[in-house]
C-alpha positions, 0 to 999 in steps of 0.5 A, a space after each residue: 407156406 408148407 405146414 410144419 405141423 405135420 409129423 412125418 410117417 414112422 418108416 417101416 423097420 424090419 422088425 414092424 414089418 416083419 410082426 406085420 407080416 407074420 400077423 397077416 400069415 396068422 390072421 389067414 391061417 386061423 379062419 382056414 384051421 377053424 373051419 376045418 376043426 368045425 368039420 371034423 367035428 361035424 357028422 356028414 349027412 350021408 344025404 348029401 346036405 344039412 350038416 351046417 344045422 348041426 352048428 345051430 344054422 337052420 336048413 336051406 330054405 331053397 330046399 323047403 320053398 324050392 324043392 332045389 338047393 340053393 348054391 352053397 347046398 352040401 359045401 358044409 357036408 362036403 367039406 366035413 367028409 373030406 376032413 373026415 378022409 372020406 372024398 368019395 361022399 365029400 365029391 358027392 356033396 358038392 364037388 367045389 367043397 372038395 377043392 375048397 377043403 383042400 384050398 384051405 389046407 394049402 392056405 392054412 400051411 402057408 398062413 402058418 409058415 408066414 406066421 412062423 418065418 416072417 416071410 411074406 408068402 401070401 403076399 406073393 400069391 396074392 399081390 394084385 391078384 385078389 380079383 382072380 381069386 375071388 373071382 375063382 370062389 364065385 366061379 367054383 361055388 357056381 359050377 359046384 352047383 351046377 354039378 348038383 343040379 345036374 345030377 340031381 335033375 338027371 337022377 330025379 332027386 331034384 325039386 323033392 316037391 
């Protein structure tokens, strides 16, 4: 016997969906345009790293046991100097910090046009393709510090011990 206690599921009005929708397009676009303004009120170290103590965090403790850096090395101070205009040290610092800048900016735009016009952009880019995506940021940071590894150790700026 079928239970007839159950209420049924609201359905999804356009208007539901469409709040929804232009939630989602604020809740991506938020984070992106705070960690730019993080950046453009950071100074980057023209060393190439450490900029993130200037938030309070404290220093790579890979670079202090290690002598090395560890894989997310320089991406605060490479993205801190392309919020600043300067590509050329934000290359230096980490070359995946300069590709996720611009990563955030192109999500921050969308995020925020979804927010504005109730479209479902994200969704679109995303859909069933989260995995890639994430899989892009490992893959990204990883080569990142590849990269610095290897031009560290070419130019002898790596173990500092």
């Amino acid at each position: 016997m079928p239970d007839t206690n159950v209420t049924p599921a609201r359905p999804e009005t356009p208007d539901r969906k469409s709040r929804r929708v232009r939630l989602a397009g604020a809740a991506a676009a938020l984070p992106c345009w705070a960690i730019l303004a993080v950046g453009m009120s950071l100074t980057a170290r023209s060393k190439g790293d450490g900029t993130h103590t200037q938030i309070g965090l404290p220093g790579c403790r890979s670079m202090v046991v290690d002598g090395v850096p560890c894989p997310t090395c320089g991406l605060t101070t490479s993205i801190t100097a392309a919020a600043h205009g300067d590509f050329g040290a934000s290359v230096s610092a980490n070359v995946f910090g300069t590709v996720l800048f611009f990563a955030l900016v192109l999500a921050g735009v969308i995020g925020a046009l979804q927010a504005v016009s109730g479209r479902n952009m994200l969704g679109r880019i995303f859909r069933r393709r989260w995995w890639l995506f994430g899989g892009l940021l490992i893959m990204g940071v990883l080569a990142g510090w590849a990269v610095k590894l290897a031009i560290g150790y070419n130019t002898g700026q790596y173990p500092t011990h």
